[in-house]
N, C-alpha and C positions, 0 to 999 in steps of 0.2 A: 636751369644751369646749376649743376649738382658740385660746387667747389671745396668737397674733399675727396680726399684720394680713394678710386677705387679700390676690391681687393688686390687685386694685381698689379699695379702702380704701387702699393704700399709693399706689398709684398719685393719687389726689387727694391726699395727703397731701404727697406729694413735688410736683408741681405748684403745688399753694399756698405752697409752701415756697422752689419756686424764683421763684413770681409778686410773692411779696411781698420776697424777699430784691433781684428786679430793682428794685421799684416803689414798695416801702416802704422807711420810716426810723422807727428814733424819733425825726427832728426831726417826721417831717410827724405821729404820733404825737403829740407835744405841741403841734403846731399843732389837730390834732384836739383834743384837750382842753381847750384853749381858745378853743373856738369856741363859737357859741351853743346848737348844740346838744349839743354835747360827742363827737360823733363825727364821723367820713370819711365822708358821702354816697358818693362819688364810689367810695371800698373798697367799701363795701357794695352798690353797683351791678354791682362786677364781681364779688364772691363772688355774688352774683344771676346773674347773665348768664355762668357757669360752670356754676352747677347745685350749688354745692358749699352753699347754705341747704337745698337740699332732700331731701337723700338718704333723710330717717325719712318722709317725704310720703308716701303712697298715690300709686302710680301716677294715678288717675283726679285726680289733684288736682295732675300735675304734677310729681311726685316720682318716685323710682327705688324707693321702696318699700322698701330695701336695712334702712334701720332706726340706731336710734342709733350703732350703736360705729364707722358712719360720719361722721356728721357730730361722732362724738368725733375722729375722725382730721383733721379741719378743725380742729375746733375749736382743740388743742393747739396745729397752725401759728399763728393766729391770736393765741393768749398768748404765744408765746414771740415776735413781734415788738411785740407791747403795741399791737397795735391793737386799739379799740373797736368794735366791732362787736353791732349787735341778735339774733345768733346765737343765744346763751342764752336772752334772753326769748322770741324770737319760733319762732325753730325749735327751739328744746327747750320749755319752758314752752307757749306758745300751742297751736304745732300739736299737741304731744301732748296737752293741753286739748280742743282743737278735735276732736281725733282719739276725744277720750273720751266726748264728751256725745250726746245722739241726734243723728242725722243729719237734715238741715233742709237747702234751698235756701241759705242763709245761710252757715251751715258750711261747707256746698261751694264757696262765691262765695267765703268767707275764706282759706279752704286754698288756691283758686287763686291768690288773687290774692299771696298769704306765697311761692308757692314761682315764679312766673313775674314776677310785676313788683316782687318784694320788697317787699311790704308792709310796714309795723313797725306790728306788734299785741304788744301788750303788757298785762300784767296789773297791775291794780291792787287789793291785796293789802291793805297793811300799814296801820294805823291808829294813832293818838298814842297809845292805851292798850293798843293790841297788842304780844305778844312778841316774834313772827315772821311771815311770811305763813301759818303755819297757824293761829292765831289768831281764831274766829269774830269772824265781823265785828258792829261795833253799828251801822252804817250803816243805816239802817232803808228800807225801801222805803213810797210814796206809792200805791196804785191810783187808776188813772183809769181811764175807760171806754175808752179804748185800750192799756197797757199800762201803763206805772208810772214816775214822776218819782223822779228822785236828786237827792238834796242832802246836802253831806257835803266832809269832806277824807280822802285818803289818801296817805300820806307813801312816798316810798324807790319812786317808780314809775320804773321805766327808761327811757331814752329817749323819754320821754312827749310833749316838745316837736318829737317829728317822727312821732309815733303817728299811723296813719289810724283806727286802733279800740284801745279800752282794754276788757278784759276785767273786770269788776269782780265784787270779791265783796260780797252783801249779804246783809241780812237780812230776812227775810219779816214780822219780830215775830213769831210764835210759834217760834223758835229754830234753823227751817229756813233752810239757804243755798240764796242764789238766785245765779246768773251771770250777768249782764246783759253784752250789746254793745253797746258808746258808741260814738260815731263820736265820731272825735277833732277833727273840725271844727264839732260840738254847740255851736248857742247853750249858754252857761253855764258851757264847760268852761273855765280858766285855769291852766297853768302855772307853778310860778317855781324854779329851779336850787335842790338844796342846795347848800353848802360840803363837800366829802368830802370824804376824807383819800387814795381812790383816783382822785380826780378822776374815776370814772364818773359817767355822764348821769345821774344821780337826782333827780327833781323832786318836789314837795309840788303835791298835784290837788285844786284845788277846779270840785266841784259843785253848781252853785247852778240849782236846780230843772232838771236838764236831763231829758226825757221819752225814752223807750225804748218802744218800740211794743215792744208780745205778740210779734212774731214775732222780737224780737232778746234776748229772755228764751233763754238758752241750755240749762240745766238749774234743777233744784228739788230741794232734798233730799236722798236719797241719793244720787240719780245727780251733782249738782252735787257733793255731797263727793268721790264716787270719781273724779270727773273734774279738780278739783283737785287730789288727792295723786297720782294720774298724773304732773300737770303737774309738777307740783313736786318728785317724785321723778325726772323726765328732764332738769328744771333743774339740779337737785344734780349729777346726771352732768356733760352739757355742759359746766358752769361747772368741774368737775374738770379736767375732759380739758385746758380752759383755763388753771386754773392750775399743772397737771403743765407747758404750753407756758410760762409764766412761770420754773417752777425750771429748765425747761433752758434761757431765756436769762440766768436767774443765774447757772446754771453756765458757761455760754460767758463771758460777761461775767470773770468770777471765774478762771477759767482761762486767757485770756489773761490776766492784773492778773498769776497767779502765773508766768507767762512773760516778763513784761518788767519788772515789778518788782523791783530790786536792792536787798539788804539788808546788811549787812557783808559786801561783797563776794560775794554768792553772788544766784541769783533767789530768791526768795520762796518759790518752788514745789519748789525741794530742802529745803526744813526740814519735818519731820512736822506741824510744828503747822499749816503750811498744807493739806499734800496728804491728810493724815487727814480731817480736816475735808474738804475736796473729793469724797474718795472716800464720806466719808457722804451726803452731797449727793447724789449718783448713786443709790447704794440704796435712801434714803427714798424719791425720783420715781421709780423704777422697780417699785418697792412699791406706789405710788400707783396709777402705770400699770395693773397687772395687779388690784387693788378696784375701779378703773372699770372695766376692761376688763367684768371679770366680773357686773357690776352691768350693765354695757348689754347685755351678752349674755343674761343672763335677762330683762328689760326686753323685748328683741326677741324670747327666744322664748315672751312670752305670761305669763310666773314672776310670780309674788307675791315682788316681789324688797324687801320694808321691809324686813327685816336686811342685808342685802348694801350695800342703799343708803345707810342710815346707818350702819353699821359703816363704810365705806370714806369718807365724808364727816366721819366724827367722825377719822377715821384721818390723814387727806388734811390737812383742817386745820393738824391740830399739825402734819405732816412741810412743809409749805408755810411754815406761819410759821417754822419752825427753818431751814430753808434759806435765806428772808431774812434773818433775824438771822446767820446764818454769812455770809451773800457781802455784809453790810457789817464782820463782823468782819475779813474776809479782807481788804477794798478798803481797811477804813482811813478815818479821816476824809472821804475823799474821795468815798466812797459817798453820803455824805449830802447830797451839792452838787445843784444842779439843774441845773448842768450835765453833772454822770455819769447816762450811760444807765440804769443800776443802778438808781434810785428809780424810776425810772416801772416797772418789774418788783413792784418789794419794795413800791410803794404798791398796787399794785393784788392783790396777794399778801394783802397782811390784809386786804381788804376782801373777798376772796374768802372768807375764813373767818368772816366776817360774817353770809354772804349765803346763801338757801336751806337753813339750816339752822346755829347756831353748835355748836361741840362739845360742849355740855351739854346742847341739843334733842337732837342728832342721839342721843348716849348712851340716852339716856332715851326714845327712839325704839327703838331696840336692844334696851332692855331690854322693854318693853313685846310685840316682837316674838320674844322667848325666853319670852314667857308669866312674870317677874319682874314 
């Protein structure tokens, strides 16, 4: 297992890296986050129209077929300028969703349309009384003589006020999950914004009797479970490789501070108590780096990868949140202002440790998967 990046993998890695360093900011970043729908259309148009959403795609769907630890090498760009982006829900979560459940007309029209016109398909997961998105859902499903009405809310949905299709999880009432496909233009469907503390797009979705014909019924049962914790063990990657791109703009961030800040006459960056700290920063993310690396690589080649995937997500966490907490120790009061770039990193830094898994799921995921 060869865990650095091929030529090709680096090669998009370093192009996103130069596209957004010409095109991006974090002012236009927190222009994104405050906007209605709390992301960049206009970014996400052009990671679309590169090719850089599609790389885990099947060929026949539009994609390079290449597999996750590519669009991990996006993805990382991607955090480390703190733009928002449907990357994680829709091409890690969905497509690999999509990728999991039987093959249908439908699946294939959705897989197309995620990897060529950028669709945003998104899951809707999590419920008031759930823990996390693995959670069976108490959403209960309606039959009709054409396929089945929902009605329900479900909290923590991504990007959902620009969703063309919501992926939902339900339940059949007798304990079986069901995956239904909502068009996100559905009589009945309604959005409204959380308040986050990442400022990500997360909305509360209510369903007020909205119908789903039979043929947009995705999986049932087992195949619906396995094709959930697919999704959501490719989400956990993704969103890594993401937040690994968030510690290294803390650390750029934090490494200039200790270059031009002056302290009793000296920078900041010659006293140990700075550059120790700095150097740990470097080895947690690089730590980080090579748990996902290796998680998407068994992922890609086909592996029953639950240990790998939360062992290196319960891992990632902690080393994510301590890397925030270091690069406002280092910056100083001044970290915490809304006008230092630093927050928009370190906010969306803990919310990643939130999300797909928090460090005492993922544990307990681990353990489960060592037969404990």
């Amino acid at each position: 297992m060869d865990l650095l990046l091929d030529e090709r993998q680096a090669l998009a890695q370093s192009a996103t890296r130069q596209f957004l360093a010409a095109d991006f900011s974090f002012e236009r970043a927190r222009r994104a986050e405050e906007s209605l729908d709390g992301f960049d259309a206009e970014l996400w148009s052009r990671v679309t129209s590169e090719g850089w959403n599609a790389p885990s795609l099947a060929a026949a769907a539009g994609g390079s077929g290449r597999g996750l630890a590519d669009l991990c090498a996006v993805a990382e760009e991607l955090g480390r300028s703190a733009a928002s982006t449907p990357l994680v829900a829709s091409s890690g979560l969905a497509a690999t969703l999509l990728h999991s459940v039987p093959s249908s007309p439908l699946v294939d029209q959705l897989l197309t349309k995620l990897s060529t016109q950028g669709a945003v398909i998104t899951a809707a997961l999590v419920e008031e009384a759930g823990r996390d998105e693995r959670t069976p859902p108490k959403l209960v499903v309606n039959r009709t003589s054409v396929g089945i009405t929902v009605s329900g809310v479900k909290l923590l949905v991504p990007y959902a006020s620009a969703a063309d299709v919501f992926l939902v999880s339900l339940s059949d009432g007798q304990g079986e999950l069901v995956i239904g496909a909502v068009d996100g233009a559905a009589a009945g469907v309604t959005a409204m914004r959380h308040r986050t503390t990442g400022g990500d797009p997360l909305f509360r979705v209510q369903f007020d009797g909205v119908e789903v014909p039979e043929e947009r019924i995705l999986a049932r049962g087992a195949a619906a479970t396995a094709a959930l914790d697919a999704g959501l063990d490719a989400a956990a990657v993704v969103a890594m490789a993401e937040a690994i791109g968030y510690c290294e703009g803390i650390i750029d961030l934090t490494t200039e501070h200790a270059k031009s800040r002056e302290q009793f006459g000296r920078l900041i960056g010659s006293f140990q108590a700075v550059s120790h700290p700095l150097a740990d920063m470097r080895i947690r993310t690089d730590a980080c780096r090579l748990l996902m690396l290796e998680a998407a690589w068994l992922i890609d080649q086909g592996s029953l990868a639950t240990l790998e995937v939360a062992s290196a997500k319960a891992f990632t966490n902690e080393a994510v949140a301590r890397t925030a907490i270091d690069g406002h120790r280092l910056h100083g009061a001044i970290g915490y202002s809304n006008e230092c770039d630093l927050q928009l990193l370190t906010r969306r830094a803990r919310a990643f440790c939130l999300a797909y898994g928090g460090t005492d799921e993922q544990l307990e995921r681990a353990a489960n998967a060592l037969g404990l």
